[in-house]
C-alpha positions in Angstrom: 0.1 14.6 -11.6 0.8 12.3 -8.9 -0.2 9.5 -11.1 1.9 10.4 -13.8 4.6 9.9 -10.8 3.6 6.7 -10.1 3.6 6.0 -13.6 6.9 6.9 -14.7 8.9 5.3 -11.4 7.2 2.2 -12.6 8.4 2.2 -15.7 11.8 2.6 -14.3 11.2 -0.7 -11.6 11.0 -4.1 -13.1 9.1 -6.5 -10.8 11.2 -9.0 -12.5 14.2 -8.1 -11.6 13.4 -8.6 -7.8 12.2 -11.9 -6.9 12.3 -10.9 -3.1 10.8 -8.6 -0.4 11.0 -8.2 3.3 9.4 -10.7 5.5 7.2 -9.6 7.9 5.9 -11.9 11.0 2.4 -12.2 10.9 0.2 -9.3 12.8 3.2 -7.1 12.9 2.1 -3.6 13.0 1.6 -1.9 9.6 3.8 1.0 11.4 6.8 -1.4 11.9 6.1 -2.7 8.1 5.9 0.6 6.4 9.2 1.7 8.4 11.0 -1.1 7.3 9.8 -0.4 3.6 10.6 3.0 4.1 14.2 2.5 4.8 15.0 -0.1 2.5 13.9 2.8 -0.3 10.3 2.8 -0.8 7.8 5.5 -0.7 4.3 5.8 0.4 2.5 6.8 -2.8 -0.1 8.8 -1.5 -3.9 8.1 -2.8 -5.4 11.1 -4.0 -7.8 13.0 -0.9 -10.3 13.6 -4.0 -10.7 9.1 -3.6 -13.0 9.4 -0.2 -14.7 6.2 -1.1 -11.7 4.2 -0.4 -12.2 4.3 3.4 -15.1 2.7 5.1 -17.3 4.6 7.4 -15.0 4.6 11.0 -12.1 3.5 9.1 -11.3 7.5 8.1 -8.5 8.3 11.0 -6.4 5.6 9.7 -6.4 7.0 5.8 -5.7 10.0 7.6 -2.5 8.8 9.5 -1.6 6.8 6.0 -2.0 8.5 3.1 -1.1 5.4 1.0 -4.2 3.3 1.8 -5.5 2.3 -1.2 -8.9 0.8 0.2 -9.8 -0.1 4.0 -13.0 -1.9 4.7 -14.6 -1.7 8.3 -16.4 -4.9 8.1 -15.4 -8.8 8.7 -11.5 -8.7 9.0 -11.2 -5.2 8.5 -8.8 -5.1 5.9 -7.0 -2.4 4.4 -4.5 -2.0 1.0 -1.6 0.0 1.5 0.9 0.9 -1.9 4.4 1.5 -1.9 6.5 2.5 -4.4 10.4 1.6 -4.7 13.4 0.5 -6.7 12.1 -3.2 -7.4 8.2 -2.2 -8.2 5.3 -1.3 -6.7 4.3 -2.9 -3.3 0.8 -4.1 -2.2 0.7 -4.3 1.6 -2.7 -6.1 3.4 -3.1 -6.0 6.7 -6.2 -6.9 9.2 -7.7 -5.7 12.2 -10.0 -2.8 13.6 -6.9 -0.4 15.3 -5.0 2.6 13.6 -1.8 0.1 13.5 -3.3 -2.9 11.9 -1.1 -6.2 11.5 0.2 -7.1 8.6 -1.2 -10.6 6.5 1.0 -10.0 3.3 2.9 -8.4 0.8 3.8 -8.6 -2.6 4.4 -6.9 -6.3 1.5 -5.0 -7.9 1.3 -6.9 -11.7 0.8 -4.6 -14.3 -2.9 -4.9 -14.5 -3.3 -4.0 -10.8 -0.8 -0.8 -11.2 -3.4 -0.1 -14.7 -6.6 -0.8 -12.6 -5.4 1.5 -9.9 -4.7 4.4 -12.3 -7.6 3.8 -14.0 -9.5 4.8 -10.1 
């Protein structure tokens, strides 16, 4: 049902019709991102809890504490995915780092094909 959500708000948002997101300094924590995002009238789309897979082994607690992590990998960089949805499109947010508050690397608009490839998970 929650996918159907997802769907439907993203039929409403046209990536196209918003060339421009918030900038975020480099490292800045995901906290201070997804707050920001928040308030500017996103929402976390949370990741189904049947989707376990998408959280490596010691990586857990921070799924936990952000339901929107789409994947989070606990070796090399230790980078994690993060999805938001608002008025413009879907968001793709990847951060780095080993802490519950990882910093942030980048952001931008999930194409079609990634917002099919995720639904299709």
């Amino acid at each position: 049902m929650k996918w159907i959500a997802l769907f439907a708000a993203l039929a409403i948002a046209s990536p196209a019709a918003a060339q421009q997101l918030p900038r975020f300094e480099k490292d800045t924590p995901y906290s201070q991102v997804r707050a920001k995002l928040i308030a500017s009238g996103y929402k976390v789309h949370k990741i189904p809890a049947a989707d376990f897979d998408r959280c490596a082994p010691g990586r857990t607690e921070l799924c936990d504490i952000y339901p929107e992590t789409r994947i989070c990998r606990g070796t090399g960089r230790a980078s994690c995915e993060f999805v938001l949805v608002g008025p413009k499109g879907a968001v793709s947010i990847t951060t780095a780092g080993e802490s519950t508050d990882p910093g942030f690397v980048s952001i931008k608009f999930m194409t079609d094909r990634e917002i099919s490839q995720m639904l299709a998970e």
